[in-house]
Every structure is written in C-alpha cells, then in structure tokens.
C-alpha positions as CSV (number, residue, x, y, z in Angstrom):
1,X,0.0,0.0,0.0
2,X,1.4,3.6,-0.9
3,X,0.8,6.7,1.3
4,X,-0.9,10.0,-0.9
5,X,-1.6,13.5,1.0
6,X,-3.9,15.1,-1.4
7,X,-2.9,19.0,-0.6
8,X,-5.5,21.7,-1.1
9,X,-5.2,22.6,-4.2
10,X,-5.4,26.1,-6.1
11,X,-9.1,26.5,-6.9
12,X,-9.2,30.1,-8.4
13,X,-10.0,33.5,-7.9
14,X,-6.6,34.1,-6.5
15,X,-7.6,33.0,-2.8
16,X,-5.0,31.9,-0.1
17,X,-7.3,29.4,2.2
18,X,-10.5,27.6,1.8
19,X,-13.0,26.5,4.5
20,X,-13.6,22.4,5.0
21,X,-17.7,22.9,5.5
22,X,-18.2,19.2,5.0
23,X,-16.9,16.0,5.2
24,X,-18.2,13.2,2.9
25,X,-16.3,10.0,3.6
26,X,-15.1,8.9,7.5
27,X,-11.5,7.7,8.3
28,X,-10.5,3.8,7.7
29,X,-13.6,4.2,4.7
30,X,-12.9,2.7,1.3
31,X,-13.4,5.2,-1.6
32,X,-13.1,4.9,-5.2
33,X,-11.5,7.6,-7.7
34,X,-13.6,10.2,-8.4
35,X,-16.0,9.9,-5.4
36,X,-16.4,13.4,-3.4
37,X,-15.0,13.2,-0.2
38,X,-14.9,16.8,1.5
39,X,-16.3,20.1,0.2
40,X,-14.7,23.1,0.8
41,X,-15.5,26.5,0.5
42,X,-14.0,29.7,-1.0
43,X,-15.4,33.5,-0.7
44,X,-18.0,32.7,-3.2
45,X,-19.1,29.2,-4.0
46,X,-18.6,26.0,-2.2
47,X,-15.9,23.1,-3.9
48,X,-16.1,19.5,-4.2
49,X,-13.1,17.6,-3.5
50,X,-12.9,14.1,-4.7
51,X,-10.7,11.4,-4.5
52,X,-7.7,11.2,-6.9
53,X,-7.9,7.4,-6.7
54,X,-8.9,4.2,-5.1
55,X,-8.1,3.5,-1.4
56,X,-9.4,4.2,1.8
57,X,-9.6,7.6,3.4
58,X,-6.7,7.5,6.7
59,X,-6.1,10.7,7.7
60,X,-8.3,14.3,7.8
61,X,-6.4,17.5,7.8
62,X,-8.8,19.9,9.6
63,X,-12.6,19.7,11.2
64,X,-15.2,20.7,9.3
65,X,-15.6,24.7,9.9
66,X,-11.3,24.8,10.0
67,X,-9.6,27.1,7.5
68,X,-6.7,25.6,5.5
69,X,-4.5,27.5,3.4
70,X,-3.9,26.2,-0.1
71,X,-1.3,23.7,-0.2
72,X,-1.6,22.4,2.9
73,X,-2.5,18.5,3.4
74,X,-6.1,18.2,3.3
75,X,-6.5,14.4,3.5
76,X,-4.1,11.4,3.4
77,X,-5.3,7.9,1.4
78,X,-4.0,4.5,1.6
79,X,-4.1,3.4,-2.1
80,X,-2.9,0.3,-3.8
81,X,0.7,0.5,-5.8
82,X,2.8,3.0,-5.8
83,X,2.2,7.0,-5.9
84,X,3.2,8.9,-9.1
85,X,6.2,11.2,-8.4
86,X,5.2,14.6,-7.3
87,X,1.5,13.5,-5.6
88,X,3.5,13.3,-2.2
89,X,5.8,16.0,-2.1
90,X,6.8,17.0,1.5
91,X,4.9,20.2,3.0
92,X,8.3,22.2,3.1
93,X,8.1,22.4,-0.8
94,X,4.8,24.7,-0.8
95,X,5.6,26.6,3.0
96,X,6.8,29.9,2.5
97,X,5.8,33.2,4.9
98,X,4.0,35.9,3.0
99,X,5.4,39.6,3.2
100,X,2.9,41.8,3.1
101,X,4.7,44.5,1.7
102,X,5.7,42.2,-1.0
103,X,2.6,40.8,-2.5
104,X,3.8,37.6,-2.3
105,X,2.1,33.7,-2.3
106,X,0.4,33.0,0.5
107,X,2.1,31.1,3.4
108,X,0.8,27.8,3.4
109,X,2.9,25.4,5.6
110,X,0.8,22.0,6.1
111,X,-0.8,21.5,10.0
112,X,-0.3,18.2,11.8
113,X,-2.0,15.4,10.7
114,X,-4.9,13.8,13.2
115,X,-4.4,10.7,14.7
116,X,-7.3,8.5,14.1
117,X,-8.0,8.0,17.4
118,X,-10.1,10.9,19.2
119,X,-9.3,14.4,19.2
120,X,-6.9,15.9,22.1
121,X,-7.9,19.2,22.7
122,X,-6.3,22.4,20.8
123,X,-3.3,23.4,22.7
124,X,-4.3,27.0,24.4
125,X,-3.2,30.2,22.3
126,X,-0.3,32.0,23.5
127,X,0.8,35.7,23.2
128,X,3.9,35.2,20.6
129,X,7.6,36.0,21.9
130,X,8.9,39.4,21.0
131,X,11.0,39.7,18.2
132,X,9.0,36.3,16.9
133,X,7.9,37.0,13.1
134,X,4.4,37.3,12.7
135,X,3.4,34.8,10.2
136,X,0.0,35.0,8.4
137,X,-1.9,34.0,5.2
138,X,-2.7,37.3,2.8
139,X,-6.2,36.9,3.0
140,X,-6.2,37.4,7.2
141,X,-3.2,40.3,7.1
142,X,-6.2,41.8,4.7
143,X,-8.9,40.8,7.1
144,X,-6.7,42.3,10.2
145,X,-6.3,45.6,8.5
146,X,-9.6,45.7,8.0
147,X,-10.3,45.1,10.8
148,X,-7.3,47.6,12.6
149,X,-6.0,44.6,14.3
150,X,-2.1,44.2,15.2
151,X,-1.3,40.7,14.2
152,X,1.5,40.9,16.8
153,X,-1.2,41.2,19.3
154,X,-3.4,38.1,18.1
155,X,-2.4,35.0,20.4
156,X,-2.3,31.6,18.3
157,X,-1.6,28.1,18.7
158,X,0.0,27.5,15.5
159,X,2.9,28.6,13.7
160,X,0.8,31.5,11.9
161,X,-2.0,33.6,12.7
162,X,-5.4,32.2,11.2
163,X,-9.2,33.2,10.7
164,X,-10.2,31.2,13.9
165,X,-7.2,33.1,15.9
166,X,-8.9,36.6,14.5
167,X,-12.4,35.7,16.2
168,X,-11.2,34.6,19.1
169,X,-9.1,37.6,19.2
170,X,-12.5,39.9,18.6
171,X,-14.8,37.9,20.8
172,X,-12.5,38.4,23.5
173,X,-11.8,41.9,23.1
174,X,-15.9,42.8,22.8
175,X,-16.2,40.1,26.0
176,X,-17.8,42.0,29.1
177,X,-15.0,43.0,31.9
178,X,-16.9,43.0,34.8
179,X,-17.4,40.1,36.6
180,X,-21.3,37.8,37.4
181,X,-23.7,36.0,35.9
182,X,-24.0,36.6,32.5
183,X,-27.8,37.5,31.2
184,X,-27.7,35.3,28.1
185,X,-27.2,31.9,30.7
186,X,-28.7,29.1,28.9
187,X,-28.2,29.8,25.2
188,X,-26.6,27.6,22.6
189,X,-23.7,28.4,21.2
190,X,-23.6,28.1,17.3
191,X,-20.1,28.6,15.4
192,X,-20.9,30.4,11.9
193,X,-19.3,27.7,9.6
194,X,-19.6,28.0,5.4
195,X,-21.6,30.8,3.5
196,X,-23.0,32.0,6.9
197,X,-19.3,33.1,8.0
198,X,-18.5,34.1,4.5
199,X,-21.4,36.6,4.5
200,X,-20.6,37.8,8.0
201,X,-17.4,39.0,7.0
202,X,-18.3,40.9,4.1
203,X,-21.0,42.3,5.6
204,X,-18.6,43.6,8.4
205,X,-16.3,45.0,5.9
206,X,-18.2,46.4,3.9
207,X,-20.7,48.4,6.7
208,X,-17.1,49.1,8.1
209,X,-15.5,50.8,5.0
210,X,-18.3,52.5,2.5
211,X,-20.0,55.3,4.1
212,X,-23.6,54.4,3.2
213,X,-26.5,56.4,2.3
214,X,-30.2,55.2,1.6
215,X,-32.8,56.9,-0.9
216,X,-36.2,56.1,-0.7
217,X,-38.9,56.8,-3.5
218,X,-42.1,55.9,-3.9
219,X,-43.3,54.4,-7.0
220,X,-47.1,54.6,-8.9
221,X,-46.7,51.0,-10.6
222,X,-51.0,50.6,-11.2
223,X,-50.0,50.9,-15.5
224,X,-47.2,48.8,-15.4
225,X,-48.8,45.9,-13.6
226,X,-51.7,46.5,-15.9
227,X,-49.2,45.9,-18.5
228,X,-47.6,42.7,-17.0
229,X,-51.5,41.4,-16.6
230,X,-51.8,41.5,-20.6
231,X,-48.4,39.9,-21.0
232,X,-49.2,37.0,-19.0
233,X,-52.6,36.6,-20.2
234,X,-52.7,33.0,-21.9
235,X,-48.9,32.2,-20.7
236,X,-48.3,28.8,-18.2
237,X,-47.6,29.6,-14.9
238,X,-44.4,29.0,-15.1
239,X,-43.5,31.4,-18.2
240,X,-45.3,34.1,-15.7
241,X,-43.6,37.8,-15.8
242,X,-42.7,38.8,-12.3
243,X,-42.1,42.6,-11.5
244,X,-37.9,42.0,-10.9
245,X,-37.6,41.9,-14.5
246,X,-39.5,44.3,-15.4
247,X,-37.4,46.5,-12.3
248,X,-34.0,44.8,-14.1
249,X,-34.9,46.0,-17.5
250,X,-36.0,49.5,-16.3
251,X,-32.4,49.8,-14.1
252,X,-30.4,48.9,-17.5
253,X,-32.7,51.4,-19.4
254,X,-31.2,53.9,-16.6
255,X,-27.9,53.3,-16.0
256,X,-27.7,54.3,-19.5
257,X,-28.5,58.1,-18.4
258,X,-26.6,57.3,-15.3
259,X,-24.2,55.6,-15.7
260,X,-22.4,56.2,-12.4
261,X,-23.6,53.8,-10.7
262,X,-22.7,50.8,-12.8
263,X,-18.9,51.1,-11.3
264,X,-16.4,49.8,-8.6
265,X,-14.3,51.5,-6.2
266,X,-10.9,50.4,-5.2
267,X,-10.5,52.0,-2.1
268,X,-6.7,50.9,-1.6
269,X,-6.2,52.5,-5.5
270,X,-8.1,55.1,-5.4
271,X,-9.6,54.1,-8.7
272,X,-13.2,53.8,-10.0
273,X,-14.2,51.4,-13.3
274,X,-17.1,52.4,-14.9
275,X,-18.6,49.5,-16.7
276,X,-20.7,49.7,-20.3
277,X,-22.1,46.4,-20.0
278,X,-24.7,45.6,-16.8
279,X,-23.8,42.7,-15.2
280,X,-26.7,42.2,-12.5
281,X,-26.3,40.7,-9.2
282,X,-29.2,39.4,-8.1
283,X,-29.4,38.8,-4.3
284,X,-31.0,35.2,-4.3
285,X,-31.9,33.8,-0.6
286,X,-30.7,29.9,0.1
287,X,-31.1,27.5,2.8
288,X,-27.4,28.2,3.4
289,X,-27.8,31.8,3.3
290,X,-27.8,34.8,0.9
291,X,-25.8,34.4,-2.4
292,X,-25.9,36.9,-5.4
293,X,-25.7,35.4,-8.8
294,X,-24.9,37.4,-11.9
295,X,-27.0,37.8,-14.5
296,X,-24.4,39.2,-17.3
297,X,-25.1,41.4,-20.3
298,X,-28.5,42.4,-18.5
299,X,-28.8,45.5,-20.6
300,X,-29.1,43.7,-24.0
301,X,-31.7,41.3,-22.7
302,X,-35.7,41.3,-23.2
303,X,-37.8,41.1,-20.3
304,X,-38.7,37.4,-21.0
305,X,-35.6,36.2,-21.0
306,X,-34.6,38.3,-18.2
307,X,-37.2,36.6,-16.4
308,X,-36.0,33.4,-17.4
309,X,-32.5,33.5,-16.7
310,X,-33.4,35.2,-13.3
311,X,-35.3,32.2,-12.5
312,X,-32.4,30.0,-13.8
313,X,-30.1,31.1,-11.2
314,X,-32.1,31.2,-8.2
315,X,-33.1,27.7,-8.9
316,X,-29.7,26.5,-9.3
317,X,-28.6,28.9,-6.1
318,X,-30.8,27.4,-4.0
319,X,-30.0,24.1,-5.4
320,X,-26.4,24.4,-5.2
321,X,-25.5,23.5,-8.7
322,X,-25.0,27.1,-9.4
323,X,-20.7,27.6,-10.8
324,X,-18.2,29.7,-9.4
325,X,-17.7,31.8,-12.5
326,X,-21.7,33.2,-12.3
327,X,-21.4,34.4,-8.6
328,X,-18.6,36.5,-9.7
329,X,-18.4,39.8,-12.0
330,X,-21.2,41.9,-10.7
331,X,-21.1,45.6,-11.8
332,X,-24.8,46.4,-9.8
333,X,-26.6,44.6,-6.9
334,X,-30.8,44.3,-7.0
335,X,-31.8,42.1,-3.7
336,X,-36.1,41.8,-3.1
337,X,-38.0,39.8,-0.7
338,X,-41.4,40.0,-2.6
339,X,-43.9,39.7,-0.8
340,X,-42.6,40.1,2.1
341,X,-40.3,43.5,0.6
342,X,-41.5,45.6,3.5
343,X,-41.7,49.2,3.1
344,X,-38.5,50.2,3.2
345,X,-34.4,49.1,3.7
346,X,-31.1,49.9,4.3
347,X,-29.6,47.2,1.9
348,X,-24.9,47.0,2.0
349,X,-23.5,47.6,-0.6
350,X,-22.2,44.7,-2.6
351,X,-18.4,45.6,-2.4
352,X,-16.4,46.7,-4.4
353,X,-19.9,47.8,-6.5
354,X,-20.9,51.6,-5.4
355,X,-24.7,50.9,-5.3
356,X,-27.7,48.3,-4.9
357,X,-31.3,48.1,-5.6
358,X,-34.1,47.1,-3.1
359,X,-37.6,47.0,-4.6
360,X,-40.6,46.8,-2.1
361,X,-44.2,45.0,-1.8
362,X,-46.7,46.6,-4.2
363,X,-49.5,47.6,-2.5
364,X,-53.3,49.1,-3.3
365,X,-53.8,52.6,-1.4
366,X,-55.7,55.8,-2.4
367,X,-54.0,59.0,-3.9
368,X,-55.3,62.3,-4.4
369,X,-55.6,62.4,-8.1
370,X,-57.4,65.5,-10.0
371,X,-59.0,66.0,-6.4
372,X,-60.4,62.6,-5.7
373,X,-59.4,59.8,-4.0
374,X,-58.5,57.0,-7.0
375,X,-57.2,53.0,-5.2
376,X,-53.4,52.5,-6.7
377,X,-51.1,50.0,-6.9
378,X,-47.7,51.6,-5.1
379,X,-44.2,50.5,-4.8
380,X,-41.3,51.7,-3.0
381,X,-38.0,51.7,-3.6
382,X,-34.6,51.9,-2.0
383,X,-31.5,52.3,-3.4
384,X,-28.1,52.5,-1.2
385,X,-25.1,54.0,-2.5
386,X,-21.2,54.2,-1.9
387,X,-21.3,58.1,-0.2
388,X,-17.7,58.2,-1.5
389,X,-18.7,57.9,-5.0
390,X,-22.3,58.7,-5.9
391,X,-23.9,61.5,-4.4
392,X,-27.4,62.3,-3.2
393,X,-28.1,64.1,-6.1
394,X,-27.3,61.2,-8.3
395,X,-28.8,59.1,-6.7
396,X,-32.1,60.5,-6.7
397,X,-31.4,61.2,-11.0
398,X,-31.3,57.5,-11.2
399,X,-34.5,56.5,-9.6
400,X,-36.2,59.0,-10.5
401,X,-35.1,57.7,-14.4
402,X,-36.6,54.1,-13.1
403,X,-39.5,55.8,-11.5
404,X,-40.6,57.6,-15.5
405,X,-39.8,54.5,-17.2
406,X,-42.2,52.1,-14.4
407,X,-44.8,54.6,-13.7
408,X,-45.0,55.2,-17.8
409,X,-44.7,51.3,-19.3
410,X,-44.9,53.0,-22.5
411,X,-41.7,54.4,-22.6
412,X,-40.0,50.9,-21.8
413,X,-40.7,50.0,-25.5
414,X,-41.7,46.8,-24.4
415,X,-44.7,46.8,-27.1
C-alpha cells in the first residue's frame, strides 16, 4: 500500500485558504477515484473535492468549519501500488511566509495530521515572543487591516495567525470585563461555519468601510402591472412575468442616463471602473444563506428572457448546482423579498460595486388624483449607495429615471 496526501489545491480567484464545511467520507472508509470526499468552501461558492484514486480515506487534515491554506495536506489515502512522483511532495516544498509589503504567495505550511483516534484538545493560544515574526496568510493580514487589528497582538496556537485566531481575538476583546452572571445563561452556542461566515465577514467590511446612504422613493406601478397582466394573459404559470424583470430592464434602461452607478471602487487604489455592459447581481436567498448570482449582459436582454434566466439562477442557487464563475463579476446589486419586501431598507452595498437596488411590496392605497381619492397600486423603492462615489443628487437622478420608465410602461418600448 502507498501513502498519498492530497494538498488543497489552487481552486481560483486568487484565494489563499479555503474553508472544510463538509466531510463526505469517514476515516479507515474505502473510496473509489472520483468519489467526493470533502467540500470546501472559498469567498464565493462551495468546492467538491474528490478522490484522486482508489483506497481508503486514513487521515483528515482539519474539522469541518477549519480554514486551511492552499497547499496544505487536506486528507491522506492509503491506495494500492505505488504514488506517481510529485502527488506526495513533503509540505516544506509549498511553505513559505507571506510579506505583506511584498505581495507575495500566501504562506501555506501544512498542520499536523490527526491521529485516528479521538481528538486531544487544541493546545491553548499563546501571546507570541517578541521579536518572533508574525506569520499569516494574505487573506487574514487583509482581514486584520480591515479590521485595525495588530497581528503581533493576536495569540495563536500555531505557527501562523489564522481566521479562527482573528475571532477569538475579537470575541475576547468585545467580552464583558466585569465580573457575574452573564444575562444570556442558557443559550446555545452556534459557530458560523460555510456561507453563513462568509457573509458575515463581508457584511462587516463592507458596513465598516463604505460610508452608506439610503434613498427612498415611492413608486405609482397601477399601468405597469396593468401591463404585466396583458403579457401573461394565456402564458403557463411557469413562463409568468414577475415585477424584478421588469425593475431589471427598467435599471439597464437607466444606467444608460446614469451611468455612475454601474462602477467599482478600489479603495486601496483610489480608482473607480465604470462599466458599459450591466452585469446584475441578483441577491438570491438559500437554505445556506444569501448568495448573489450574476446575471451578465443584463442590458441587451428582453424582459422574458430576463425573467428566465433570473429564475435560472435562483433555482440553481438554491440548489447548489450554481458555478463559481456566475457568482462572480457583478457591476450592480438588486436584492427583493417579494412579498414580504417591507416598506422600506437599508440594503450594504455589494463591495467593491458603489450601489444596490431594493424594490418593495406593491400595495393598493388611495392618492389624491385631479382631487379625488382614486385605489393604486404603489411600490417603493430603496436604493443604497457608496457616499464616497455617488452623491445624493445622483442618486435621486437615477431613480427618478426608473420611476418615469415604471410609472409610464410606454416608454420601456416593451410593445
């Protein structure tokens, strides 16, 4: 029998670690080439790992919720014959510490194997000696600067700070001083593992770095849905048109008079990119949590197959079949509960985008019209902006342009 550590390898998008969310195959169990045996997870989509050949699963190189850094030993196989030269190559060949100022690979020095016997607890973090180099993965020196943590102050267990090291860090720093009972005796504790932890941490840095502003308008939709009525006359229910296409065609329409807001800002350049084409995220909820698909070249779509591919992605989103590349590239967010839209939000910002969409419920109330009361349907809708980039004014231009275009179907030139 031959000995083969399968490292982590590169999967894309220029990442440093990757979360282990799941484990499919136990230790001492037989598994054949090709089967999927752990999944891990990077900032945007969750990865499948499977076996590179027969043999039986021996060794695990982290708990499910662990990060590892790419290269390091994610699982160790017992397979028949002998391992082809370079599959086992020592964990020296891929360590190397990452200088910040540098820019260079990301240090990614394997962690000790588990036994296969139970678990001995993690040894306790300890303050690092002075003068001791402070060793750390790109993607967490980022997260600590973010964050306006000294790694030199973050007590680890390992050989190099890590993501775990970075919460336990902040949890104990936002810990109460004083001493008793504490109020919240009794809960459960529940780690954020996967997409959940993902999304907190880009929630926190983006509510941390863009200066937010909200804009609420209300919207007279009473035509438009008068117009969506005729186009679904005769149509199956599931070739249905639902109001978010109709609100994506509307923002393309208007980007093109405003075009601001189609952008990113790098904050650490100092450089905004101003996009022609509208790439649309589209904030999809999931039983994991929120992900935001793309729907790309939105602005030289129809409003069918808008729809359509709209309902494409959520499906797969939700289903977990969506790819990596289609959760990637967005220029402009749109996130909307439906029914349940509320009257108003305060969505973030889909960094590093500099503005995102929130339509609302539509529903019936009077107005005032020529001096009598008249039941319409109303919608209301937020927008959020990047206060560094897009201001007020421009802000209200651009829904505003979305407010003609919906209130007045006509002008959408969609018959």
């Amino acid at each position: 029998m031959a000995r083969l550590e399968f490292k982590l390898p590169d999967i894309g998008e220029g990442i440093a670690e990757a979360e282990v969310v799941e484990w499919h195959a136990a230790v001492g169990e037989a598994v054949a080439e090709g089967q999927v045996v752990a999944s891990v997870m990077t900032d945007k989509a969750t990865v499948e790992i499977e076996a590179p050949a027969d043999g039986r699963l021996v060794e695990r190189g982290a708990q499910a919720g662990a990060m590892l850094p790419i290269g390091a030993v994610l699982f160790v196989m017992e397979t028949a014959g002998e391992v082809a030269p370079g599959e086992d190559a020592p964990a020296e060949d891929v360590a190397a510490p990452a200088d910040p100022a540098a820019g260079s690979g990301p240090a990614v020095a394997a962690p000790e194997m588990p036994s296969t016997a139970a678990p001995e607890p993690a040894a306790p973090a300890k303050p690092r000696a002075a003068g001791h180099p402070v060793l750390a993965a790109p993607a967490v020196r980022r997260r600590a600067a973010d964050l306006g943590i000294d790694l030199a102050a973050v007590p680890t267990s390992a050989d190099r700070v890590r993501h775990e090291d970075l919460d336990r860090y902040l949890l104990a720093q936002r810990a109460p001083r004083t001493g008793g009972a504490s109020g919240a005796a009794g809960g459960t504790a529940i780690p954020l593992t996967g997409l959940r932890r993902q999304i907190a941490r880009r929630m926190e840095e983006a509510a941390r770095h863009i200066p937010h502003f909200t804009y609420v308008e209300e919207l007279d939709v009473t035509e438009l849905e008068l117009l969506r009525e005729t186009l679904n006359a005769g149509r199956g229910r599931d070739e249905q048109l639902h109001p978010l296409p109709l609100l994506v065609f509307a923002m393309c329409r208007a980007l093109e008079d405003v075009p601001q807001l189609n952008a990113h800002f790098d904050d650490r350049r100092d450089v905004v990119t101003q996009f022609g084409a509208v790439h649309a995220g589209i904030a999809t909820q999931t039983d994991k949590g929120l992900m935001v698909p793309v729907l790309r070249d939105a602005d030289r779509l129809d409003i069918w197959q808008i729809g359509r591919a709209i309902a494409d992605l959520a499906a797969r989103a939700r289903s977990g079949t969506i790819t990596r590349d289609e959760l990637t590239g967005s220029t402009i967010t749109v996130t909307s509960l439906g029914k349940l839209g509320g009257i108003a939000a305060t969505p973030i910002v889909n960094r590093p985008e500099v503005a995102i969409l929130a339509p609302h419920r539509i529903i019936e109330r009077c107005r005032w019209i020529d001096g009598a009361a008249e039941p319409r349907k109303m919608m209301n809708l937020s927008i959020s902006c990047d206060h560094r980039i897009i201001d007020g004014q421009v802000a209200a231009q651009f829904v505003a342009a979305i407010r003609q275009l919906l209130e007045t179907p006509a002008m959408l030139g969609l018959t």
